[in-house]
Backbone bond lengths (Angstrom), bond angles and torsions (degrees), N, CA, C in turn:
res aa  C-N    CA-C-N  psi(-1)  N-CA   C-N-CA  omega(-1)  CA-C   N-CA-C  phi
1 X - - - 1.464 - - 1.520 109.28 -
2 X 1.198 131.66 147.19 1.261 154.18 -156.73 1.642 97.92 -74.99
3 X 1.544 140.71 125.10 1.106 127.90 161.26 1.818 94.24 96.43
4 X 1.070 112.41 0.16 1.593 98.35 175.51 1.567 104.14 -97.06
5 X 1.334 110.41 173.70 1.468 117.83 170.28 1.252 117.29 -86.82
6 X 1.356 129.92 144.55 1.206 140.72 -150.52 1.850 111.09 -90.28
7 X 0.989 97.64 112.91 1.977 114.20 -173.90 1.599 96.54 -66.39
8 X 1.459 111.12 152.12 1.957 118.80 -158.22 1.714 82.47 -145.11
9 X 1.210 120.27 134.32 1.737 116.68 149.51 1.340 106.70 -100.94
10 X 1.461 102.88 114.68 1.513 106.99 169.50 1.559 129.48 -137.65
11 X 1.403 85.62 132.68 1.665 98.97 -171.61 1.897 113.77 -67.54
12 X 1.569 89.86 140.53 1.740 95.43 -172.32 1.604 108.07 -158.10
13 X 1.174 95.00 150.76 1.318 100.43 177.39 2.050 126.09 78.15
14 X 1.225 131.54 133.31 1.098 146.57 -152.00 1.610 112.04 -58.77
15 X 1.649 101.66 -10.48 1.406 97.86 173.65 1.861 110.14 -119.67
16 X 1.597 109.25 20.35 1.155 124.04 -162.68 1.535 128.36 43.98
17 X 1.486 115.72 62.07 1.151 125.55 -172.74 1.875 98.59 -77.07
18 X 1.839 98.05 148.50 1.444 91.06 -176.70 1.376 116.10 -112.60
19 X 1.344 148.80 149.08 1.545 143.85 -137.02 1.438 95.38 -146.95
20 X 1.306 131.55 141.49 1.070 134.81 160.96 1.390 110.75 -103.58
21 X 1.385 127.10 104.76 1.649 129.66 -173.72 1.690 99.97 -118.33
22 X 2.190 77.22 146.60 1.109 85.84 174.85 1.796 122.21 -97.11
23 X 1.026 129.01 155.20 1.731 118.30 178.07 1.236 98.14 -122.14
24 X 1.918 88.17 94.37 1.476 121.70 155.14 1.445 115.51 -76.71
25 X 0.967 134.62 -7.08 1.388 137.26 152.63 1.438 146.98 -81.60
26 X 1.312 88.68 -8.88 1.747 114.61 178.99 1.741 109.60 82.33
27 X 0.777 111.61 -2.21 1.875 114.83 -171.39 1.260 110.81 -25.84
28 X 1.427 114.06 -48.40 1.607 126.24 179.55 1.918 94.51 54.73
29 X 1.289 112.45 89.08 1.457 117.91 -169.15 1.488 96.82 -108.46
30 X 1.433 110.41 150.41 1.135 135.01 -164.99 2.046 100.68 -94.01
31 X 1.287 122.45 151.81 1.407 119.77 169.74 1.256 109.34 -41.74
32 X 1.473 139.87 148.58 0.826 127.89 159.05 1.457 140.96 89.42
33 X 1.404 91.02 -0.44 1.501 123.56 -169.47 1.600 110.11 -104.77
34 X 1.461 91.31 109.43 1.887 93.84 170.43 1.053 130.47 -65.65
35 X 1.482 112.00 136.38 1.282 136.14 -158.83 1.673 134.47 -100.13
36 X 0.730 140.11 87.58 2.030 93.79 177.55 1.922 100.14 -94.61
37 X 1.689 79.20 158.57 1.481 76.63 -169.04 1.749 99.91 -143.82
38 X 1.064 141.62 139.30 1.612 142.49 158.30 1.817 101.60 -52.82
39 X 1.016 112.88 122.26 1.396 121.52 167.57 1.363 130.02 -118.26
40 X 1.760 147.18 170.94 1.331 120.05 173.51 1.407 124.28 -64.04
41 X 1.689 107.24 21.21 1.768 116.80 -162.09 1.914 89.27 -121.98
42 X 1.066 122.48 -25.50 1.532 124.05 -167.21 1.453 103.50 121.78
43 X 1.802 95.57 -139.94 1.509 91.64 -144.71 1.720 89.49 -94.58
44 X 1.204 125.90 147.51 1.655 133.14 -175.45 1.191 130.57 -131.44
45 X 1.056 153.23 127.10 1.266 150.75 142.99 1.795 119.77 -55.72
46 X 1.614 101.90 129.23 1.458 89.39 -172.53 1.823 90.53 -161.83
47 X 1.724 98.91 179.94 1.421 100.16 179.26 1.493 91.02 -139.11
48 X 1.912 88.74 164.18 1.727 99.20 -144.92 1.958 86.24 -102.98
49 X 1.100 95.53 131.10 1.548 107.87 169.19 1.634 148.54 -85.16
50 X 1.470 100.27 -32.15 1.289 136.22 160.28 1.948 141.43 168.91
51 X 0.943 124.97 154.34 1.609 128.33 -170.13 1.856 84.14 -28.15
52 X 1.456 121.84 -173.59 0.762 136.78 -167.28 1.631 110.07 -140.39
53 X 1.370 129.96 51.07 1.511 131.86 -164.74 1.140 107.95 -146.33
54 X 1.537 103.00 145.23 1.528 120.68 -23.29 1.739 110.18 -58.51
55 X 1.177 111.40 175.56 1.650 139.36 176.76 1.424 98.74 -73.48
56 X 1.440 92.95 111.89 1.782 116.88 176.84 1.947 93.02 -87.42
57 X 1.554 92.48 142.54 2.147 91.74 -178.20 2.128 67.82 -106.12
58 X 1.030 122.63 -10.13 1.776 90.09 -176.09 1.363 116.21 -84.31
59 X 1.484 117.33 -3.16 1.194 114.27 -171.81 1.562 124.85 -121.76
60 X 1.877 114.94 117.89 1.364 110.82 -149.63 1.490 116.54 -25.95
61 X 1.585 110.60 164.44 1.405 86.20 161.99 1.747 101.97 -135.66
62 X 1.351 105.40 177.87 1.486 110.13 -169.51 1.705 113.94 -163.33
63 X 1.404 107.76 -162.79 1.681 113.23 -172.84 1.101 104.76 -129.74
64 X 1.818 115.95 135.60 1.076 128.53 164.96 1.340 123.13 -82.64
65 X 1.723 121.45 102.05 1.938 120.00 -159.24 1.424 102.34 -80.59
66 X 1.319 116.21 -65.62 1.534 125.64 165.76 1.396 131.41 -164.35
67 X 1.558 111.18 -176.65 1.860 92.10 178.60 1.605 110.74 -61.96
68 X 1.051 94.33 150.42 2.095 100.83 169.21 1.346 105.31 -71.38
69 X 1.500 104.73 137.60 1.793 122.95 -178.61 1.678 86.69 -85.20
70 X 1.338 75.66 179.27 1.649 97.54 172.44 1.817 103.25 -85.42
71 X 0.725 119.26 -30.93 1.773 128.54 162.56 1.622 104.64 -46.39
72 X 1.389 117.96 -55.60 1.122 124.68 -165.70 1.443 105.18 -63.83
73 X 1.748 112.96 -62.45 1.342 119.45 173.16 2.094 112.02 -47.15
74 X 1.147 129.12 -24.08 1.106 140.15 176.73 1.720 119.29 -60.84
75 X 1.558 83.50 -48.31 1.754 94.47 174.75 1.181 107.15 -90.52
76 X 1.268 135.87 -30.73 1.764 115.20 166.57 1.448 114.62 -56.96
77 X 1.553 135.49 -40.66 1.172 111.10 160.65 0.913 129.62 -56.69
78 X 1.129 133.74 -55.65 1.583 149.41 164.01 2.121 96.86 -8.54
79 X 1.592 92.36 -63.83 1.365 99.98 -171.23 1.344 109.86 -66.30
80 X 1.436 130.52 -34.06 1.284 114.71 -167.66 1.949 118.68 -86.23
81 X 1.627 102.12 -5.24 1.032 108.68 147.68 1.537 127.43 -57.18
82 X 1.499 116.92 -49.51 1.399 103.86 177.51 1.379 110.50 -62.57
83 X 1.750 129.24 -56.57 0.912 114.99 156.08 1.526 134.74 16.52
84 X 1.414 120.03 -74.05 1.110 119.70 -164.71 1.451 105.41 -72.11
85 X 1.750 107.30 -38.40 1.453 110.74 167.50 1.258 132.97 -43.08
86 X 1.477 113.90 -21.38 1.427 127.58 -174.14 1.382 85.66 -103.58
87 X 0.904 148.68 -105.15 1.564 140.01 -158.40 1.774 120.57 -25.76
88 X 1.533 98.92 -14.23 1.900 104.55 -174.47 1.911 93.19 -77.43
89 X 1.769 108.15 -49.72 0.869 112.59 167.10 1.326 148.41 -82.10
90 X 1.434 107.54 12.45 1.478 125.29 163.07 1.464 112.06 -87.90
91 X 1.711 111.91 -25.39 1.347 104.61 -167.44 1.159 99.54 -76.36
92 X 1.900 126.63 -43.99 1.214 150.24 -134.26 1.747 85.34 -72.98
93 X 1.224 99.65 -59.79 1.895 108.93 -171.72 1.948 107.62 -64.66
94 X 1.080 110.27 -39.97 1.314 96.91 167.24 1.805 127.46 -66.45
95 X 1.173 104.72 -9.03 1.616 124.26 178.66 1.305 91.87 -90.48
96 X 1.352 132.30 -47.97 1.883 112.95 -173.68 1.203 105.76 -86.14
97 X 1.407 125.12 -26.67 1.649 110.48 -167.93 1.751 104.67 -103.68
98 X 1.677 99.81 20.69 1.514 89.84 -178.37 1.568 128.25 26.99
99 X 1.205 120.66 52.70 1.176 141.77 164.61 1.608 115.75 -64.57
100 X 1.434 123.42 136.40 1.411 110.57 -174.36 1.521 98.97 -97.47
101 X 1.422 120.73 95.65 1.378 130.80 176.91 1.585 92.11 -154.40
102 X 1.455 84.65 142.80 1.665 115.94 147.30 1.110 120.11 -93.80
103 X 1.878 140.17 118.65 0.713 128.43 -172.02 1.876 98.14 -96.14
104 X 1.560 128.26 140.39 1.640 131.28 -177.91 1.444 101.78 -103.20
105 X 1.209 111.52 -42.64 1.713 110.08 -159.92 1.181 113.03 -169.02
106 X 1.285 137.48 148.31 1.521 150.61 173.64 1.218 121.98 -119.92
107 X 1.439 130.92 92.79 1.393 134.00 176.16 1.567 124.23 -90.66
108 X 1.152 124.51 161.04 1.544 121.52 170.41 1.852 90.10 -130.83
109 X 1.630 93.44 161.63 1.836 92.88 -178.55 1.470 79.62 -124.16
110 X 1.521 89.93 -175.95 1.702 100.89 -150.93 1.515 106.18 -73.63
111 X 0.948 116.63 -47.90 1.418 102.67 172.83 1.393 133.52 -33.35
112 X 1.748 124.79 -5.34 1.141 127.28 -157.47 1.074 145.34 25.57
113 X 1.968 112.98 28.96 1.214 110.74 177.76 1.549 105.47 -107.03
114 X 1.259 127.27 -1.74 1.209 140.16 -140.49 1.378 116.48 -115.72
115 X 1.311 148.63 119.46 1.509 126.07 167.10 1.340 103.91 -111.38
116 X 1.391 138.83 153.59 1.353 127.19 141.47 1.740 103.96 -112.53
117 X 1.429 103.33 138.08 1.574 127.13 165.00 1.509 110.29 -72.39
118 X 1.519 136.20 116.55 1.271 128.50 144.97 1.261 127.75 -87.44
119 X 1.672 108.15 111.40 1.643 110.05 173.51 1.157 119.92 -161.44
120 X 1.637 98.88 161.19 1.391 106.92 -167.84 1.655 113.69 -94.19
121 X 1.161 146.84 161.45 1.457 134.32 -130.85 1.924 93.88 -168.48
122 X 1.267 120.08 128.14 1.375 103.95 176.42 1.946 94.44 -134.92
123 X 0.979 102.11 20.91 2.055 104.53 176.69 1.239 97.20 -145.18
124 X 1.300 119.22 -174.21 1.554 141.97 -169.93 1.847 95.91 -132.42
125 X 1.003 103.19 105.32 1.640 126.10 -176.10 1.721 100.91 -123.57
126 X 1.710 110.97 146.57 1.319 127.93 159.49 1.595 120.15 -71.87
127 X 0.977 116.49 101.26 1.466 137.59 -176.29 1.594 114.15 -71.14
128 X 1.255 128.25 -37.79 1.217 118.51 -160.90 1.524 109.40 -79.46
129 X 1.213 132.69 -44.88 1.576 117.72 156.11 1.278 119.46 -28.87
130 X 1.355 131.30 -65.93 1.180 109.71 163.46 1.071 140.89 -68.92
131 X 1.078 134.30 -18.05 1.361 126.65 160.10 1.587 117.61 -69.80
132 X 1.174 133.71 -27.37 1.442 123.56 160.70 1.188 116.11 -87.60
133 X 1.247 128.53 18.44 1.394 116.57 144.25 1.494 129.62 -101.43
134 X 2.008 110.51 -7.50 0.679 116.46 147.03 1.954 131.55 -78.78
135 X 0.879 108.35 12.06 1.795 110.82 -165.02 1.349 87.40 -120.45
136 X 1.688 137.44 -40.55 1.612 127.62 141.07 0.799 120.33 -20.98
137 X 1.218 132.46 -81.10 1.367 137.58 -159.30 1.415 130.00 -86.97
138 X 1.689 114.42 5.31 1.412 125.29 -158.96 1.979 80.70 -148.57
139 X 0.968 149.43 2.48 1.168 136.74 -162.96 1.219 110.40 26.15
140 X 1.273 142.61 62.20 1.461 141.67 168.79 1.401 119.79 -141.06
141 X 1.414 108.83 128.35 1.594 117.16 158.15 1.576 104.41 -44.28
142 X 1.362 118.29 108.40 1.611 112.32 154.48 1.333 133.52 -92.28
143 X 1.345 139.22 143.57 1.191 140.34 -176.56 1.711 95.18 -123.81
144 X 1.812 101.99 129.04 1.335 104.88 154.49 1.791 116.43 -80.39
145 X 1.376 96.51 146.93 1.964 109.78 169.28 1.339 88.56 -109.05
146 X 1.162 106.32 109.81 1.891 96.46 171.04 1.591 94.09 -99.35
147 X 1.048 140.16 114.14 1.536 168.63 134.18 1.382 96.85 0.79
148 X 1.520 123.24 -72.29 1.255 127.10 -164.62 1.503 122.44 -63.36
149 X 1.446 126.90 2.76 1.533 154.64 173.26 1.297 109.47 -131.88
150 X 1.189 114.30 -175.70 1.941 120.83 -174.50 1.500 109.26 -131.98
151 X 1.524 115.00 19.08 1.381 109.79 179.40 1.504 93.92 -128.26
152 X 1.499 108.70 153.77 1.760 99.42 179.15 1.094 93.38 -118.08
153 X 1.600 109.36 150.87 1.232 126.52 -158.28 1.826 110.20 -97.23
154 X 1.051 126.10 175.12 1.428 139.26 -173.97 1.895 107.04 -121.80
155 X 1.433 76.49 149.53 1.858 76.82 177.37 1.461 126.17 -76.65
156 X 1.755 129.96 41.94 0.970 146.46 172.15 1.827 96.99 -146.15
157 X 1.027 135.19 94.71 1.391 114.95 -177.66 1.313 116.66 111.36
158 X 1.684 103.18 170.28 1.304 138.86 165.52 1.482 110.10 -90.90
159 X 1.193 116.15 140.44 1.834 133.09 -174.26 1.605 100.59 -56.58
160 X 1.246 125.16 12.60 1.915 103.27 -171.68 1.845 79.55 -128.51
161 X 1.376 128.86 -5.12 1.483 119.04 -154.67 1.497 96.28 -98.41
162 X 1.232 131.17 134.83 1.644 137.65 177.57 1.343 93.56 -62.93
163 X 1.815 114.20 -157.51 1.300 127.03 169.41 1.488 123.13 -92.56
164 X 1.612 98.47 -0.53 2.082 113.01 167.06 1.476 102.34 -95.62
165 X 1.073 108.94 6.60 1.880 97.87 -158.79 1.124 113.48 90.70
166 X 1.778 104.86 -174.87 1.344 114.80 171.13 1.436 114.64 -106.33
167 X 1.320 154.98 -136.48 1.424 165.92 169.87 1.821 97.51 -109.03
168 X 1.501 108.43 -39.06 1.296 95.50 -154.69 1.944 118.31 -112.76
169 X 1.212 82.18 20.27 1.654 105.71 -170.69 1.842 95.74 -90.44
170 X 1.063 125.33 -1.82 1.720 115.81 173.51 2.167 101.99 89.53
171 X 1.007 92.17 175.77 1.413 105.95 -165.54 1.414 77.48 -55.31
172 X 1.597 102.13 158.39 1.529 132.46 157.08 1.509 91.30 78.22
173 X 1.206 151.34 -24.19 2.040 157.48 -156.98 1.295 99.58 60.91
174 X 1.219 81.33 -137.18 1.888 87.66 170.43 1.648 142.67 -90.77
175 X 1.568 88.42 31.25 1.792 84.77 -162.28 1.478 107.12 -80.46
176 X 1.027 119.75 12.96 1.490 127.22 -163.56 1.800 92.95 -98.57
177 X 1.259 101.15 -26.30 1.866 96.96 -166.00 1.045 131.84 96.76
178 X 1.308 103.48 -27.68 1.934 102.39 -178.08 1.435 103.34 -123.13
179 X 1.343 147.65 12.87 1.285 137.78 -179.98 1.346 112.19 26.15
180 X 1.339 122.63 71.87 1.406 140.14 -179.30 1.278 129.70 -58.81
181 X 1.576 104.22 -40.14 1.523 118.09 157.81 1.484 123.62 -37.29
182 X 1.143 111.10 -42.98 1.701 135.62 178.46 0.991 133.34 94.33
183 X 2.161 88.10 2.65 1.990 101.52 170.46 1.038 111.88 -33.89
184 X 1.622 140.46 -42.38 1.277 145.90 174.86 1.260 125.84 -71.04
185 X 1.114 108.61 3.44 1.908 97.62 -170.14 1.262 108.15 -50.32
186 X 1.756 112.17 -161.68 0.948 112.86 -165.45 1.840 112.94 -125.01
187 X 1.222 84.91 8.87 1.660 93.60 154.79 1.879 91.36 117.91
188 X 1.227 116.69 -137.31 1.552 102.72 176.28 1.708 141.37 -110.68
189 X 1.616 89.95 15.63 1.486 110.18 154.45 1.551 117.57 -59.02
190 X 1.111 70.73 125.86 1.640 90.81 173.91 1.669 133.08 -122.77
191 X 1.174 103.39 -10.64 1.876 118.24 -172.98 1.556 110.22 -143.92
192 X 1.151 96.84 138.16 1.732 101.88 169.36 1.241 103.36 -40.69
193 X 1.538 130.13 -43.97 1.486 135.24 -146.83 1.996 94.50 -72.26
194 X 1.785 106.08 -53.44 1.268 106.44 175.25 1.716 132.01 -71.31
195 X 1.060 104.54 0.81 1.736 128.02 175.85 1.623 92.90 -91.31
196 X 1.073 137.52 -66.35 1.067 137.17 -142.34 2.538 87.17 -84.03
197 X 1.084 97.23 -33.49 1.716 99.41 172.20 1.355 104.37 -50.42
198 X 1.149 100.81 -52.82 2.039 130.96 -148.72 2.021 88.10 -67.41
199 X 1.183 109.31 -31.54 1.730 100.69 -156.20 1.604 75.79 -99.40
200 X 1.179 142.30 -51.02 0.982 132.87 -159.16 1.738 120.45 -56.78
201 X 1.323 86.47 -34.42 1.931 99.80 -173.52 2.048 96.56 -84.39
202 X 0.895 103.31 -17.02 1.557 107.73 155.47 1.247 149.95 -60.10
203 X 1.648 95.05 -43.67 1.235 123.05 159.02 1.640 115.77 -65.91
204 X 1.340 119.08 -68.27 1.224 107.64 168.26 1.105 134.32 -71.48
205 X 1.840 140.78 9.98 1.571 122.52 122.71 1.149 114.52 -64.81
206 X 1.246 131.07 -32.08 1.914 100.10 160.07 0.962 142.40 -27.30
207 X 1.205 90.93 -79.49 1.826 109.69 156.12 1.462 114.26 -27.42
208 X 1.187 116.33 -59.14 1.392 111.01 -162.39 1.245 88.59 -81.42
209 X 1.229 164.00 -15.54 1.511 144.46 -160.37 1.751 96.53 -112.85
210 X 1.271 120.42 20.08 1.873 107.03 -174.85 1.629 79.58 -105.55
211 X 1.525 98.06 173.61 1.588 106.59 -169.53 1.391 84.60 -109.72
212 X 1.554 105.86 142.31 1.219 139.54 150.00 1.499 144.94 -29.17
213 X 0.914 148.49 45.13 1.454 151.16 -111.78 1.933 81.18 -118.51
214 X 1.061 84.01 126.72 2.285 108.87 169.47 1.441 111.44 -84.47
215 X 1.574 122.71 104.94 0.826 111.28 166.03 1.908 132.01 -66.08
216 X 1.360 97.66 139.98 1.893 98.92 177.17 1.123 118.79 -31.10
């Protein structure tokens, strides 16, 4: 519509999540052009991919703040150093508490108060011990991405449960962390062996659904 601000798809974040932002600022950014941007994850660093038309409702949406300084680019390394720190100690704690997770990746967003965990999950395990011993020792709000669903989860709960719970998570919802009942599971994975099938047969409808491009 005529007089609106101009919609950006831009890629962000360590597992390339995609954002539909708006530029309330007028930036009018070029492909390729670093960004920071507010996303449904917080505050981000990202690069802009193309106009945004028409307006996808499937694809998050968010704000374009401004181009990234060289300050900005400074503190994402900065951050993805801790990063790794959090993933040494995500693996370390998933090795003592034998937790059925794969841990993929450990990000922080720019604000540095923030971590999100990427992983893949094939049981229904109590989360909040570990995660407050990770938010001890890392000063960070963590958020699980559990991979094997499309909502990321919080350190009380499953990704569909508010801050009362849900109805179907068993007495108390989810404040316990692990929805033990298994209202939450994770559908009918059951083994690393079938998680690791499950992503694989994923991968190749990808594949098969990207378009084809002929080389010259």
């Amino acid at each position: 519509m005529s007089g609106q601000p101009a919609e950006y798809l831009v890629s962000h974040g360590c597992m390339a999540a995609l954002s539909r932002c708006r530029d309330e600022s007028g930036l009018s950014p070029q492909r390729g052009s670093r960004v920071v941007i507010r996303s449904f994850r917080g505050l981000e660093l990202g690069e802009i991919l193309c106009e945004a038309t028409p307006p996808s409702a499937a694809i998050s949406s968010g704000s374009l703040l401004r181009t990234a300084t060289s300050d900005d680019e400074a503190t994402a390394i900065q951050l993805k150093r801790r990063g790794f720190a959090l993933l040494d100690d995500v693996q370390r704690l998933i090795r003592q508490r034998d937790l059925p997770l794969i841990p993929l990746d450990a990000e922080l967003l720019l604000d540095g108060a923030q971590g999100i965990l990427h992983v893949l999950r094939w049981d229904d395990c109590t989360l909040t011990p570990f995660l407050e011993e990770l938010r001890q020792r890392h000063g960070l709000l963590i958020t699980i991405q559990d991979l094997t669903k499309s909502e990321p989860e919080h350190e009380h709960g499953c990704g569909s449960c508010g801050a009362d719970g849900c109805g179907s998570c068993g007495e108390g919802g989810c404040s316990t962390g692990g929805c033990g009942s298994g209202s939450c599971s994770r559908g009918s994975i059951h083994s690393a062996e079938e998680l690791t099938a499950y992503f694989a047969q994923l991968r190749e409808q990808m594949l098969a659904a990207m378009p084809r491009v002929p080389l010259a």
